[in-house]
Each structure stands twice: as structure tokens, then as C-alpha cells.
C-alpha positions in Angstrom: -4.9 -6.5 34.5 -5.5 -3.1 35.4 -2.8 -1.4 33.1 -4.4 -3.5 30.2 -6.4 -2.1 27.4 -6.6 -5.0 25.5 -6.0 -9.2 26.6 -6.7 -11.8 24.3 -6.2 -15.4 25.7 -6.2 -18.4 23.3 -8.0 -17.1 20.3 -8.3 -19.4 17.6 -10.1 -18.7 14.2 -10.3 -20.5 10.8 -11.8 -20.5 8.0 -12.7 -23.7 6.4 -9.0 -25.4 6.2 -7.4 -21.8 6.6 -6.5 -21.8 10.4 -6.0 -17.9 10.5 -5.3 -17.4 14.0 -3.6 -20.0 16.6 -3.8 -20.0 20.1 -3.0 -15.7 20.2 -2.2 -14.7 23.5 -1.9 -10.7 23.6 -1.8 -7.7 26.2 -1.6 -4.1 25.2 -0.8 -1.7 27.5 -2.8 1.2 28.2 -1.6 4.3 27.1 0.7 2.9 24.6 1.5 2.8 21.1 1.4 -1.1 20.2 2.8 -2.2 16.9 1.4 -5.5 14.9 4.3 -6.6 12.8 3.8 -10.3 10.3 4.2 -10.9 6.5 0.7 -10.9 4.3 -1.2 -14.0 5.3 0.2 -14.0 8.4 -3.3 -13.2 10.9 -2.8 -9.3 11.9 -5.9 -8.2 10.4 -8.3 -11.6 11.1 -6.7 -10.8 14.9 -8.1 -7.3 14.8 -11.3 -7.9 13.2 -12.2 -10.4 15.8 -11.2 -7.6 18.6 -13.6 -5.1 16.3 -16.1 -7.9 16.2 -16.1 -8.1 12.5 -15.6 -11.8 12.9 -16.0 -14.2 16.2 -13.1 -15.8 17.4 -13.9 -19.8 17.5 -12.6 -20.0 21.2 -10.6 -17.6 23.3 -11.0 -14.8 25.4 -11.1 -10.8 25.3 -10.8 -8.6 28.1 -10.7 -4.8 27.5 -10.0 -2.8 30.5 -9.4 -5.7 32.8 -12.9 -7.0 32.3 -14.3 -9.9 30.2 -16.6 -8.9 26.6 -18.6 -10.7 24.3 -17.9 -8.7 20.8 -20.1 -10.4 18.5 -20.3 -7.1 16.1 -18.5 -3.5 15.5 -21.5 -1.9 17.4 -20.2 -4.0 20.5 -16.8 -3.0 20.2 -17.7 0.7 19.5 -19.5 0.3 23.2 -16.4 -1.0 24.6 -14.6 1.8 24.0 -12.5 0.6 20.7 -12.5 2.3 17.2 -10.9 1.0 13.8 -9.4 2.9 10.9 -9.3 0.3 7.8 -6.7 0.2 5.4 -9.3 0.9 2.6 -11.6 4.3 4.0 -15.3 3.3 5.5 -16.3 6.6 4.1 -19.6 7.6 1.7 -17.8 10.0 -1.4 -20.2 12.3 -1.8 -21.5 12.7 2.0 -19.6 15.8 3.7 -16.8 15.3 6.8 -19.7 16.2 9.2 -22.4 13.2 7.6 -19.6 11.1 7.5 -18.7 11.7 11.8 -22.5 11.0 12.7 -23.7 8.4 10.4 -24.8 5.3 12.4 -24.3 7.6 15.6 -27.1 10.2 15.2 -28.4 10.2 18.5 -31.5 12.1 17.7 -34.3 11.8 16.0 -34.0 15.2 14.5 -30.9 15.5 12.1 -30.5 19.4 13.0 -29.6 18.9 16.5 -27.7 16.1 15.8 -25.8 18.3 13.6 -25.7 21.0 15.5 -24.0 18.5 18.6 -21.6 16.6 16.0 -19.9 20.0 14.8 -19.5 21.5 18.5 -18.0 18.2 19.5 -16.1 17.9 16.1 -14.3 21.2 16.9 -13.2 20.1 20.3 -11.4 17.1 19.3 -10.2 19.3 16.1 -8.5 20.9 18.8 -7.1 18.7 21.3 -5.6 16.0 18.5 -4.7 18.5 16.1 -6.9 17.1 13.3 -8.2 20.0 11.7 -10.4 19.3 8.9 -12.9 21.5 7.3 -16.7 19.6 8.6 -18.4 20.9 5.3 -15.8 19.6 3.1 -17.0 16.1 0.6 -15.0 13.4 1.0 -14.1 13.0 -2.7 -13.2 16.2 -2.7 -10.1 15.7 0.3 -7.0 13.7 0.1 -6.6 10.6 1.6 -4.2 12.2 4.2 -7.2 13.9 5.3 -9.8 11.2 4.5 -7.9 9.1 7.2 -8.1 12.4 9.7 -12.0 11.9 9.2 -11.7 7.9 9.7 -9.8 8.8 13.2 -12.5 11.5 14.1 -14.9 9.0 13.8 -13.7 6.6 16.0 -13.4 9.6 18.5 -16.5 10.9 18.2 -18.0 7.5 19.2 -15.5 7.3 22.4 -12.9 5.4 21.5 -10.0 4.7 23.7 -8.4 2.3 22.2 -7.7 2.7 18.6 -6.6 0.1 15.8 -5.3 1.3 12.8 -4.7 -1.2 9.8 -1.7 -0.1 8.0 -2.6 3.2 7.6 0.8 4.7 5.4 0.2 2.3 2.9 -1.8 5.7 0.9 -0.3 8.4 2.5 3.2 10.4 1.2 5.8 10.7 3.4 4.7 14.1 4.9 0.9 13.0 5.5 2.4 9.5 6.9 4.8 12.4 9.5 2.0 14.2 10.0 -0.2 11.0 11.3 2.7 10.2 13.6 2.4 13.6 15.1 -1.3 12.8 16.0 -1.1 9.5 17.4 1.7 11.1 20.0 -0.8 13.6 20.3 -3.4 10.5 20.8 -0.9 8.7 23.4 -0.3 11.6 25.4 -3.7 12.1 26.1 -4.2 9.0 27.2 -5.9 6.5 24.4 -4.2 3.4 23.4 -3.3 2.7 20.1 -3.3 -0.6 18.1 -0.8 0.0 14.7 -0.5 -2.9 12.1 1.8 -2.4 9.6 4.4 -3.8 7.3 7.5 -1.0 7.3 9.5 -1.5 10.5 11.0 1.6 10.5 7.7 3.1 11.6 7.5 0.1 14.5 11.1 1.7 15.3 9.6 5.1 15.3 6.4 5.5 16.8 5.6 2.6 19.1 6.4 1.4 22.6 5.8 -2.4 22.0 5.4 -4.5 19.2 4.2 -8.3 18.5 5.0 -10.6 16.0 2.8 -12.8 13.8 3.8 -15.5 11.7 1.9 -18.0 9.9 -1.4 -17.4 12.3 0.4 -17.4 15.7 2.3 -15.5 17.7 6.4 -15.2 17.7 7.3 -12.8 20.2 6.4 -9.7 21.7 9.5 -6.8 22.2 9.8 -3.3 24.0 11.0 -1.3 20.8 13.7 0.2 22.4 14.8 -3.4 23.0 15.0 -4.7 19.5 16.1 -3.9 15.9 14.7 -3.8 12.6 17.2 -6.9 12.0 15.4 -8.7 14.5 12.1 -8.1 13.6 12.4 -9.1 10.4 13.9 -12.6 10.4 11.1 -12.9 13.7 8.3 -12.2 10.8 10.0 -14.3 7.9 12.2 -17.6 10.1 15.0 -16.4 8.5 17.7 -13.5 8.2 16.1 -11.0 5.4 18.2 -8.6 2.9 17.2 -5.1 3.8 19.1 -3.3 2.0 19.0 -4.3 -1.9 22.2 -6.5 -3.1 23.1 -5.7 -6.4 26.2 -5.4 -9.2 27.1 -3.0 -11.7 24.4 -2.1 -14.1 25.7 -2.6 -17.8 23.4 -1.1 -20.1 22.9 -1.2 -23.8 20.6 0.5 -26.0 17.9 2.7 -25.7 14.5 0.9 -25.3 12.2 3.5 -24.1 12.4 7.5 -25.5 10.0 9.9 -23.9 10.2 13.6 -25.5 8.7 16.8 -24.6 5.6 14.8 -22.6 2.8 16.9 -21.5 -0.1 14.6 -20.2 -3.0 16.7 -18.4 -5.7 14.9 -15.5 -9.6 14.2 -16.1 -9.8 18.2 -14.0 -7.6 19.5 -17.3 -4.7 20.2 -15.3 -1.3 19.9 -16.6 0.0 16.9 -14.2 3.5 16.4 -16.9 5.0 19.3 -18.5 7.3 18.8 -21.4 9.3 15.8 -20.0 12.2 14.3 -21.9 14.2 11.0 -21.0 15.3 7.5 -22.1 15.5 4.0 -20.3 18.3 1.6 -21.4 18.3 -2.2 -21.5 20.0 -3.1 -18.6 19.0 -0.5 -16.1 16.5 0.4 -13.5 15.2 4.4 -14.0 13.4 5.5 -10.5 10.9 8.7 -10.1 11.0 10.1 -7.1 9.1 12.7 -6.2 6.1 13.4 -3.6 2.6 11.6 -4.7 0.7 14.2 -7.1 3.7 15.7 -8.8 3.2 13.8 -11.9 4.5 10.5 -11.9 1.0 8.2 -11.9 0.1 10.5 -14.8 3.3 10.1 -16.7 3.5 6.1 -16.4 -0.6 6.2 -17.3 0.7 7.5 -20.2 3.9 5.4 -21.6 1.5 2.4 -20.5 -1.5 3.7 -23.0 -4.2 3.7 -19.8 -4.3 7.5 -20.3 -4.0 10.0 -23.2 -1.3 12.5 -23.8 -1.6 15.7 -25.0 1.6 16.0 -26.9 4.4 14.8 -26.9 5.9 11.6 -28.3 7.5 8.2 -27.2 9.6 5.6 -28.7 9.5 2.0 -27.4 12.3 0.1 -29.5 12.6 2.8 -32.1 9.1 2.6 -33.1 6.2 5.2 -31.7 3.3 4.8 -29.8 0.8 7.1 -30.4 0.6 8.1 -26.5 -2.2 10.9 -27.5 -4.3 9.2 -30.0 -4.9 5.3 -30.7 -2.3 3.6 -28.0 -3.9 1.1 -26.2 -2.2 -1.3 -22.9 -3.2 -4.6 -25.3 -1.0 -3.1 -28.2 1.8 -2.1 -25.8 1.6 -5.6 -24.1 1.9 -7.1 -28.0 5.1 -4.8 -28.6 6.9 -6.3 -25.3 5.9 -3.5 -22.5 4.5 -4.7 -19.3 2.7 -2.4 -16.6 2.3 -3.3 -12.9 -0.2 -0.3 -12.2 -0.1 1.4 -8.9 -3.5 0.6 -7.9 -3.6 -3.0 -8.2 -7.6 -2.8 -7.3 -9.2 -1.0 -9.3 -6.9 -0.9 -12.8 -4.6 -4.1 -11.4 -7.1 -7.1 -11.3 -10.5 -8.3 -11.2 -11.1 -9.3 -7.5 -13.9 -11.4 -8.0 -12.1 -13.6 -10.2 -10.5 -16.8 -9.4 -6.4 -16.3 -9.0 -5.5 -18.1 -12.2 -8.0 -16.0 -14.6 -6.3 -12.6 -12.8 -2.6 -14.4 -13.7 -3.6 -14.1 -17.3 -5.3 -11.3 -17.5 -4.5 -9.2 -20.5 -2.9 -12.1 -22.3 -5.6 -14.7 -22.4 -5.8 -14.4 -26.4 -1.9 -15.8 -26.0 -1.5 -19.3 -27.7 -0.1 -20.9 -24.8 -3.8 -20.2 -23.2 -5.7 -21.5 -26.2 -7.3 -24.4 -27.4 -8.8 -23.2 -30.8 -10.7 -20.4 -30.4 -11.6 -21.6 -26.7 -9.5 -20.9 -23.5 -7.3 -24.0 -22.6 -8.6 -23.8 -18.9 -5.7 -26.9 -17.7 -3.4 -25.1 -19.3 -4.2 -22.2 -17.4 -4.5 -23.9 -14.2 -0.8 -25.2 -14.5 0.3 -22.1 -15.8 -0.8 -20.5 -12.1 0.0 -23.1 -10.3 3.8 -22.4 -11.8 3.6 -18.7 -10.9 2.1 -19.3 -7.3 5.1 -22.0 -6.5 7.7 -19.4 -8.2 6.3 -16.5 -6.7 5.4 -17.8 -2.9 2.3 -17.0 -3.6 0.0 -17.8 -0.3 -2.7 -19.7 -0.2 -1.7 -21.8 -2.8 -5.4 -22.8 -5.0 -5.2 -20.9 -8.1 -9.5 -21.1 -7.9 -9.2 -19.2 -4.9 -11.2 -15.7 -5.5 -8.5 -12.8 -5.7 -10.1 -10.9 -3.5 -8.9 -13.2 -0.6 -5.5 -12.8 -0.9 -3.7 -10.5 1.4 -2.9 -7.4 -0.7 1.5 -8.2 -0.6 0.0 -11.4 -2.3 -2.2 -10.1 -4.7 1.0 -7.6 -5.9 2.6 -11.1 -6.5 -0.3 -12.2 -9.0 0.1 -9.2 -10.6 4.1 -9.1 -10.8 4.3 -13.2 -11.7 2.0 -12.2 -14.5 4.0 -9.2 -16.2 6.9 -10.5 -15.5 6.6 -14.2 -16.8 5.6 -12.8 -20.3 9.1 -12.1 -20.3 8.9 -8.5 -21.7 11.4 -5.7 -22.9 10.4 -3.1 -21.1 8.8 -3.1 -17.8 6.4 -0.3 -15.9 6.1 -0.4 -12.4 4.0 1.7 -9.8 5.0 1.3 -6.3 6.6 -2.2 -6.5 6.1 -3.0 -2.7 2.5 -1.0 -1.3 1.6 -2.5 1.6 3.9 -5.3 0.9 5.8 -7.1 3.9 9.6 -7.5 4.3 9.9 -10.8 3.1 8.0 -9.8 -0.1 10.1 -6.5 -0.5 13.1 -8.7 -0.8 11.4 -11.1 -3.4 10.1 -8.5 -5.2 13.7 -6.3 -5.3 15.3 -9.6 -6.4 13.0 -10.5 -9.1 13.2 -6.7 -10.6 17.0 -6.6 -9.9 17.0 -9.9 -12.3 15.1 -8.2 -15.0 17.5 -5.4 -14.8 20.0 -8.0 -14.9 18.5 -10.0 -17.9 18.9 -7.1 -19.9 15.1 -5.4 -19.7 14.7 -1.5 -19.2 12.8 -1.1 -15.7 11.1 2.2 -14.6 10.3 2.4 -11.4 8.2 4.8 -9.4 7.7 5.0 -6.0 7.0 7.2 -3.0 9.4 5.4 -1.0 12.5 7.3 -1.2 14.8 4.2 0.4 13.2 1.7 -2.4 13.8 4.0 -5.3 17.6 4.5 -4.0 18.0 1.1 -3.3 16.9 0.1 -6.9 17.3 3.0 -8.7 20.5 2.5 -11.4 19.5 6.4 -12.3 17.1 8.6 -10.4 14.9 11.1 -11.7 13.1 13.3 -9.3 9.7 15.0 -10.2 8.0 17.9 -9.3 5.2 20.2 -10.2 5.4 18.1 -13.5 8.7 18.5 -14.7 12.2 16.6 -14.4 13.7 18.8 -11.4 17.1 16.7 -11.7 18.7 13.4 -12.1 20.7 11.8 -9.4 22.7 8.1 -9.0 21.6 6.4 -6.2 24.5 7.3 -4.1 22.6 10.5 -3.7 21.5 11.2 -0.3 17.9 11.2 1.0 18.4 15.0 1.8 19.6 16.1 -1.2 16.4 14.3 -3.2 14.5 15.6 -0.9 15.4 19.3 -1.8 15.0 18.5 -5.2 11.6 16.5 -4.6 10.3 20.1 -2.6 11.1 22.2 -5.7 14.4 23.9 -3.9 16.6 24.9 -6.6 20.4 25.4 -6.1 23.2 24.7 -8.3 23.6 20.9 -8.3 19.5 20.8 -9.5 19.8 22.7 -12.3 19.7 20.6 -15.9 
């Protein structure tokens, strides 16, 4: 028990009818980097909220350090030595870094000395993680790479030596997700334990020690990493062998459905974010954008989908324009056969406080099929989700179930089932598979590959380089703005990557 961090015996949690968490048994080495693996729904985060003391296990046992605790809230887990970083940032906007270290932790009764302690002790562990971040610095004003260095500093600052961290890529571009990597070695090294929940297995294969699996609220296995594959992992996390790598025939595509030309679409700051960009989408293929997050692409799709203005530029969906910087709106567009999966499905994506089947016809509800007069056809609606939840594996199945407590790969679903099921021409999508699980990257792959297949025009965007080549018919790479080059997905990951870094050379230039 001595080399433990962490040992949970027989915890068991539910919620109403949901049991979340069956029987867990768990032991983390100290010292370690422990991965969490399990499709949305499956218990990872209920697990780790009952070790943070966000909820209280129904039975069961923790022991941190060899020893027995009662965590009955976070304040009892930040005295046993553990911190969390949540997938969605515990952090006050318009507070700076060094408020945001010391709130709930002042220690003093006068602020300036607390200050004064909080940024020599800021700097030090600056220092020995290599988590430079500027104290004085708002929040709102930093990106989320560094929004999540603050998260870990807090967790620091209050002693943690044992730190979870709820998928914390699912927001961060590949170099801010390498960078993160590079401090929780740093983390290992000197000595604190980390706790890592996430859906992409090739991070498990890269950064952890150990790794458990979840499925369906108990607990599959538990693997050295060096011992297992990515293969295994999966069908552990699904009950069955999973597709990794997209399957897929020869794209046959007809005419154009979507003309963008001479684009320029500028940000709320007035900063050109697309500059003068020219291309067409087919029926019949899938267009990916690659390129590193802030280079263009959410402002370009914002566009073509009507949720943001151009300012010039023009765009032809089916040989008719839309008036991208005047009177375009996403209901219009929707009308004319385009459908948008946004890449935030929170905040532009669904209402969360709204029952499932009102979110899986949002948008559409002045549709016929949802009418009864000029009142909404509420059974009809009810079967209508109920449809999309048994087509879509939608989990838990009650279409009056709130949205907001759906796992977020499930609430992508609701979003998806809807677009898609309205059967449209052409269809938008922003990072198909955020902080979805493996078993859901395969649905979702297969249900955009059968779009492609059914004769639609697909553009995707993504800042997962192996999605976009994996579904990507024709790739378009982005940066600074503009359409650096245009690849087929036999190109290779370092040759888009050159391209998505702004290095010219021959092959790049258009």
C-alpha cells in the first residue's frame, strides 16, 4: 500500500436508475502517469469526481497514500493532497492568472500579502514545471493552452501531489497538447502522480505508464502501456474489434455544390482571419481543412454557414448565392439544403438545458413533420428522437432527458442525428469527433463516409491531422488565412505539416 497514491475498493455510485459506477476497484502508482480510457457514458469522470469529492461514492473505499479518507467535498480532497484540472476551465474571465492561483486559498486576511506570497511561490513552480505564464495576464485575454497551465498551477499551488486531469487535449492544438506532455514528464519526474482521462489512445500510448479501462460503469482491465496496443484497448473500451483506420472506396464526384471565391471574413478584434480564399466542394466528396487552430478555418465555416459576416467575397451553394456579407442567415441556409455541425457544440451547438428531443430539432421545429397546425406536434417529436437515439446509439436512451447530462461524444450525436437526418446537400462540419471516444469516431466516420457516399458535398475541418487524412477525399491546408496548398490524402503527416507551419517549397506553391 505504500507505493499507492490512490486505492479505490468497491465503489459504487448511481444516480436514480443510472448505476454510474460498479464495484470499481483501482490502484495508482505513485509517481506514475495513470491513463483512464472508456467510451462517453462509460463512468471515468463520475469515478474522478467521487475521488475530488464532487460527489460521494454510495459505498466503497478510498485510500490516498496508503491511508483511509472520507472526501465528502473538493476542500477535502485539496487537503489530501489531490488537485483536478476539468475539461471545461474553473477559471473567473476577467480575474488576472495571479487572482485566479489564490482564490479560495488566500491564507490571509490582508490580500497584499497574500499577493505578495502567491507570486513568489508562483514563480518557483513557474520554474521547476516549466509553466511559465505571465501572473498579471486576464484570463480572457490567454489561450486555452495557457488557461490550462493556470488550471495546473492551481492545483500546485494548493499542494497537490496527485493530479487528475479530465481530457485535457480535447481544446488544445497539437503543439499546446506536445507542450502539456512535456510538463506532465516534467510533473512525473518530480515526483507527483498523475491521473489522465482521455479518449485518444495514442496519447495513453504516449505518455502514460498504466492505464485502466471502463466500460459501461465498471472496470475491464488494467494494462502496463508498454504491454498493450491501441488495438487492444479499443475493442477492451467498445466489446468488440473497432475500425481505426477509416474504410472507404473511391470517391465519384459530380457537380459543384459549394463555390467559395476570393473570401475575406475578418474576427469581432477586426482582424483579417480569411484572406481572399477560392475553392469548390463536389457532390460526392469529403473536402478537409487542415491547418493549426486560429489560422482561419472556424472563421471561414462561420461564414459559408451564415453564423458570421463576410467582408467580401462571394459563395455559391447549388449555383445560387448567399449573401455571406449582408442578409445570410443559418435558417435560410438550412431551407436551401446546407447543414452545419458547429465546432462548439455548447455554446452555438445546442441548448443544454433543454430536454434531448427539443435539441434534435432544433433549427427545424417550423418543419411540417413537427407540426400540428400552428402548434408543435410534441408525439411526433418524441418518436422522431427516439428514432435518432436508436440510430445513432445515443446513451441514455429518454429523449426528456436534459442535454446537459449527456456525455459530450453523446451530445455530438444529437447534434450529428439532427443535421444529418434532414438529409441535406451540403454538409458543414467542425471537428466531427472533440472529445469523442473510439467507438463513436468509427460511427461518426461511417455515417459521414455514407453522406459522401450518398452523393452530398462534406467539408470537414479538423485539428486532428489523422481524421482529416483519413476522411479527407481532397485536403486543403490553411494558414495565416489563406489556402497554403491542396493535397490527396495519401499525403503524409510531414509534408501537411510543413505546409500547416507556413514553410514554403516547391510542391506548396499554387
Amino acid at each position: 500500500m505504500a507505493e499507492l497514491a490512490i486505492a479505490l475498493s468497491g465503489i459504487n455510485k448511481s444516480f436514480g436508475p443510472v448505476h454510474a459506477n460498479r464495484d470499481i476497484n483501482l490502484e495508482v502508482q505513485r509517481g506514475t502517469i495513470h491513463g483512464i480510457i472508456g467510451e462517453n457514458g462509460a463512468g471515468k469522470s463520475t469515478l474522478m469526481s467521487i475521488l475530488y469529492g464532487f460527489y460521494q461514492a454510495d459505498s466503497g473505499e478510498i485510500r490516498v497514500n496508503g491511508k483511509p479518507v472520507s472526501i465528502k467535498t473538493p476542500n477535502d480532497a485539496i487537503a489530501a493532497g489531490i488537485g483536478m484540472v476539468h475539461q471545461h476551465f474553473m477559471l473567473v474571465e476577467n480575474f488576472t492568472v495571479l487572482e485566479n492561483i489564490i482564490l479560495g486559498a488566500e491564507g490571509e486576511p490582508l490580500l497584499n500579502k497574500s499577493i505578495a506570497k502567491a507570486r513568489s511561490e508562483l514563480a518557483r513552480l513557474e520554474r521547476e514545471y516549466g509553466l511559465e505564464v505571465d501572473p498579471d495576464a486576464l484570463i480572457e485575454e490567454l489561450p486555452v493552452g495557457l488557461q490550462q497551465r493556470v488550471e495546473i498551477l492551481k492545483a500546485l499551488y494548493r499542494g497537490a501531489d496527485i493530479l487528475i486531469l479530465d481530457e485535457p487535449t480535447g481544446v488544445l492544438t497539437p503543439a499546446e497538447a506536445d507542450h502539456l506532455f512535456r510538463i506532465l514528464k516534467q510533473l512525473k519526474e518530480q515526483g507527483k502522480t498523475v491521473i489522465l482521462i482521455t479518449h485518444k489512445l495514442r496519447e495513453i500510448m504516449a505518455i502514460t505508464d498504466n492505464v485502466s479501462v471502463m466500460r459501461q460503469g465498471t472496470m475491464v482491465a488494467t494494462r502496463e502501456t508498454k504491454g498493450t496496443t491501441v488495438e487492444e484497448l479499443a475493442e477492451l473500451m467498445v466489446g468488440r474489434r473497432v475500425l481505426l483506420r477509416v474504410q472507404k472506396g473511391e470517391a465519384n464526384p459530380g457537380e459543384v455544390k459549394l463555390s467559395v471565391r476570393n473570401l475575406t471574413v475578418r474576427d469581432s478584434r477586426k482582424v483579417t482571419m480569411v484572406d481572399d480564399v477560392s475553392f469548390d466542394i463536389r457532390a460526392g466528396e469529403i473536402v478537409g481543412i487542415a491547418g493549426v487552430a486560429g489560422n482561419g478555418q472556424s472563421e471561414l465555416i462561420e461564414a459559408i454557414a451564415g453564423t458570421r459576416r463576410a467582408v467580401s467575397g462571394t459563395v455559391m451553394l447549388d449555383g445560387k448565392p448567399i449573401d455571406v456579407t449582408g442578409t445570410a442567415d443559418p435558417g435560410e441556409l438550412r431551407d436551401r439544403g446546407l447543414a452545419h455541425v458547429p465546432e462548439d457544440r455548447h455554446h452555438v451547438g445546442l441548448v443544454l438545458a433543454f430536454e434531448e428531443a427539443e435539441n434534435s430539432i432544433l433549427g427545424y421545429q417550423d418543419k411540417p413533420q413537427y407540426l400540428n397546425g400552428p402548434f408543435l406536434n410534441l408525439k411526433a417529436i418524441e418518436d422522431d428522437a427516439r428514432a435518432k437515439i436508436q440510430a445513432y446509439d445515443i446513451r441514455p436512451t429518454n429523449p426528456h432527458l436534459r442535454t446537459a447530462n449527456f456525455s459530450g461524444g453523446n451530445q455530438q450525436k444529437i447534434v450529428l442525428a439532427r443535421e444529418i437526418e434532414q438529409d441535406p446537400g451540403v454538409l458543414v462540419v467542425g471537428q466531427p469527433t472533440r472529445g469523442v471516444d473510439v467507438g463513436a469516431i468509427e460511427f461518426i466516420h461511417k455515417r459521414l463516409i455514407a453522406m459522401r457516399d450518398a452523393g452530398k458535398a462534406v467539408l470537414v475541418i479538423s485539428v486532428e491531422l489523422d481524421e482529416i487524412r483519413s476522411l479527407s477525399d481532397r485536403i486543403l491546408v490553411m494558414f495565416a488565412g489563406r489556402i497554403v496548398g491542396e493535397r490527396g490524402p495519401e499525403a503524409t503527416e510531414g509534408e501537411l505539416g510543413l505546409l500547416m507551419a507556413g514553410v514554403e517549397h516547391k510542391e506548396a506553391a499554387e
